[in-house]
C-alpha positions in Angstrom: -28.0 -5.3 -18.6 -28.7 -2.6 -21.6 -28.2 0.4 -19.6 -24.6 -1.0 -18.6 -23.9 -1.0 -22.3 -23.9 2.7 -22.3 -20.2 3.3 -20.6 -21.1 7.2 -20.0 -23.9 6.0 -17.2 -21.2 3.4 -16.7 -18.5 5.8 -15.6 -20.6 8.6 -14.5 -22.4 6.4 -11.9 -19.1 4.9 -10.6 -17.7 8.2 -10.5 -20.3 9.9 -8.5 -19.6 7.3 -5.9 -16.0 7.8 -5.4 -15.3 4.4 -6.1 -11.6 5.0 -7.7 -10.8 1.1 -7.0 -14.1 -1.3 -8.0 -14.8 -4.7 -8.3 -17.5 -7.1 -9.7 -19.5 -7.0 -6.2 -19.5 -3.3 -6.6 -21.2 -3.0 -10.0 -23.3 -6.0 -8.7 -24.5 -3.7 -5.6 -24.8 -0.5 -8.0 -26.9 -1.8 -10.9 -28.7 -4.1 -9.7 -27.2 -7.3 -11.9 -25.9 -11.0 -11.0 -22.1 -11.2 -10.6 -21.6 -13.4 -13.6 -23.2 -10.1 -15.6 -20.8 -7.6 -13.8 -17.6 -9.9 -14.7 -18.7 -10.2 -18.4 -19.1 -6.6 -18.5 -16.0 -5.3 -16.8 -14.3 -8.2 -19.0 -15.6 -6.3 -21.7 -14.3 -2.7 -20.5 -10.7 -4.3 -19.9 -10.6 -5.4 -23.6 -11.6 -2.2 -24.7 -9.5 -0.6 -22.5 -12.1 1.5 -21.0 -11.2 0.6 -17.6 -8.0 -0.9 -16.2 -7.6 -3.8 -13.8 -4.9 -3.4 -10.9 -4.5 -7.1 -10.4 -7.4 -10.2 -10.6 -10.9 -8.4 -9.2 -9.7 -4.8 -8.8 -10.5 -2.2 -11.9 -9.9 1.4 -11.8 -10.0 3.5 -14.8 -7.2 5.6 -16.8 -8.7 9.2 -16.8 -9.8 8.8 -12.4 -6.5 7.3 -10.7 -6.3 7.7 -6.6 -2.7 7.8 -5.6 -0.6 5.4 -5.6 -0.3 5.1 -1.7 -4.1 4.7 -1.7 -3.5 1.3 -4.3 -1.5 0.2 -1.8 -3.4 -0.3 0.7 -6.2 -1.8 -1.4 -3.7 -4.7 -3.2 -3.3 -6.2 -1.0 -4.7 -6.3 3.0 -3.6 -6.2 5.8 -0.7 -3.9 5.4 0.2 -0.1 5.4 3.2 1.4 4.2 6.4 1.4 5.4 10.2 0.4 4.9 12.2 2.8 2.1 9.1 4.8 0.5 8.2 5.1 4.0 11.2 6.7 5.2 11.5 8.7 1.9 8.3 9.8 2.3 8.7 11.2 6.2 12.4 13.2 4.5 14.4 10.2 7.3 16.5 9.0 3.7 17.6 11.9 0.8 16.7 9.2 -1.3 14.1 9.4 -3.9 12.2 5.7 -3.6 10.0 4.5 -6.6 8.8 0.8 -5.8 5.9 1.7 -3.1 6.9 -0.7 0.1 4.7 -2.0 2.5 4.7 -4.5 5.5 1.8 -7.1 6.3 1.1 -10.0 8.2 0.3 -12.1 5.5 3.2 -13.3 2.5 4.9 -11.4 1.1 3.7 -10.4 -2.3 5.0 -8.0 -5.3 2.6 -6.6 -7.7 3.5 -4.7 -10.9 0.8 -2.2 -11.8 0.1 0.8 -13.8 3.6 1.2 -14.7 4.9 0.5 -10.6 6.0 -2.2 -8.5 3.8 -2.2 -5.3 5.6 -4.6 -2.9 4.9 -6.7 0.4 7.0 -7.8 3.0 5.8 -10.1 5.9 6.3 -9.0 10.0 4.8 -10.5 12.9 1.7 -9.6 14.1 2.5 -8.4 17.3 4.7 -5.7 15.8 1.9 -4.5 13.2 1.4 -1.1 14.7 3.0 2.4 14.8 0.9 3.8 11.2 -1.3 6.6 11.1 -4.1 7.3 8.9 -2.9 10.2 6.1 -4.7 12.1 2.9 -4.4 12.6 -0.6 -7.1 13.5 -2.5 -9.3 13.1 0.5 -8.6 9.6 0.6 -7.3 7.9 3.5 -3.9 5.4 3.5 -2.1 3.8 6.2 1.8 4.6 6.4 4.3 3.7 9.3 5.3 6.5 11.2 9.1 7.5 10.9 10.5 5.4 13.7 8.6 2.5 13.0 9.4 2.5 9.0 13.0 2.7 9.9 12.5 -0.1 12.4 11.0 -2.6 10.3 13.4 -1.6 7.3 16.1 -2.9 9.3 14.5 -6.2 10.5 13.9 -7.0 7.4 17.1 -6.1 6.6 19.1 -8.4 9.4 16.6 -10.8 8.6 18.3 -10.6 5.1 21.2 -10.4 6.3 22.0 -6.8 4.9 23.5 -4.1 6.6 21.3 -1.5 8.6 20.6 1.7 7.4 23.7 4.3 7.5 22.5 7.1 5.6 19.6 9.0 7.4 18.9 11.7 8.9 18.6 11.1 12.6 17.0 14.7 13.3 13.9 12.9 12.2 13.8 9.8 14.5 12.8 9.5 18.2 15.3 7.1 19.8 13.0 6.0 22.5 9.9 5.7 20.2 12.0 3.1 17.7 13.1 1.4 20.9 9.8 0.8 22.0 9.1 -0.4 18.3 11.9 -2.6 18.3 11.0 -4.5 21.5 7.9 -5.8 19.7 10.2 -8.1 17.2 11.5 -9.9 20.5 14.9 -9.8 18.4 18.4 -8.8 20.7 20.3 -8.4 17.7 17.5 -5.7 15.7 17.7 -4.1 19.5 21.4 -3.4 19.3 21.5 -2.4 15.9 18.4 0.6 16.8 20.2 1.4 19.8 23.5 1.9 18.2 22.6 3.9 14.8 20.5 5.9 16.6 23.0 6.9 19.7 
């Protein structure tokens, strides 16, 4: 435990890794220590604010931040991102979205963090597809594609009983391809309303 004391071999080791997100099993696996020994210590680093914690388990620190898209995944699993940032993110809205939104089949869940709001919302399982695997920083995050972000932004927004999406630029959507999306939610209603924004 004294060489952990040291938070330059601390850092430096974790570092070397590319571990940007860690938890108590991680420090366990790199030092060599019990997990009771790794949650004291990283209890300790919080209080100093040496390192920061993203929500219960998961620490990152101040001066080694992945992107935020990258955090997202890692909240909270499984999901990928999707719905407004999604569509902001592929150019599909002019708007310019802050809160980072993702879909998952788990509940849905809202985490503030680091100064965002990382938020989750819950689709069925047999529509969790259309993402791709994208970079930053040479680390990998799951986003929807542009069709399927706009499709699950407006299930989620019948379900709510909101209107659709009226503003976007349709340039960047594949009719067919959100079609084919929005068969998966088995919902006549979210078919009608992809089939007539989109005509």
């Amino acid at each position: 435990m004294v060489k952990l004391l040291n938070q330059t071999i601390f850092a430096s080791k974790i570092k070397e890794k590319k571990l940007y997100i860690f938890s108590a099993s991680d420090i366990c696996v790199l030092f060599g220590v019990s997990v009771v020994a790794a949650a004291a210590l990283l209890h300790r680093y919080k209080k100093r604010e040496f390192i920061l914690q993203l929500k219960r388990g998961l620490y990152v620190f101040p001066d080694f931040l992945p992107p935020e898209v990258y955090i997202a995944n890692k909240l909270y699993s499984p999901s990928y991102i999707s719905l407004e940032f999604a569509l902001s993110y592929h150019g599909v809205i002019p708007e310019v979205v802050y809160e980072i939104t993702s879909v998952t089949t788990k509940a849905k869940r809202r985490f503030e963090t680091l100064g965002k709001i990382f938020s989750y919302r819950k689709i069925k399982k047999v529509a969790y597809t259309g993402y791709e695997l994208q970079k930053q920083q040479e680390l990998g995050f799951y986003i929807a594609d542009a069709e399927k972000a706009f499709v699950d932004a407006n299930y989620l927004r019948l379900i709510n009983q909101r209107e659709p999406i009226s503003r976007f630029n349709k340039e960047k959507i594949n009719a067919q391809k959100a079609m084919n999306y929005a068969l998966l939610f088995n919902n006549k209603k979210l078919n009608s309303i992809i089939k007539t924004t989109l005509q």
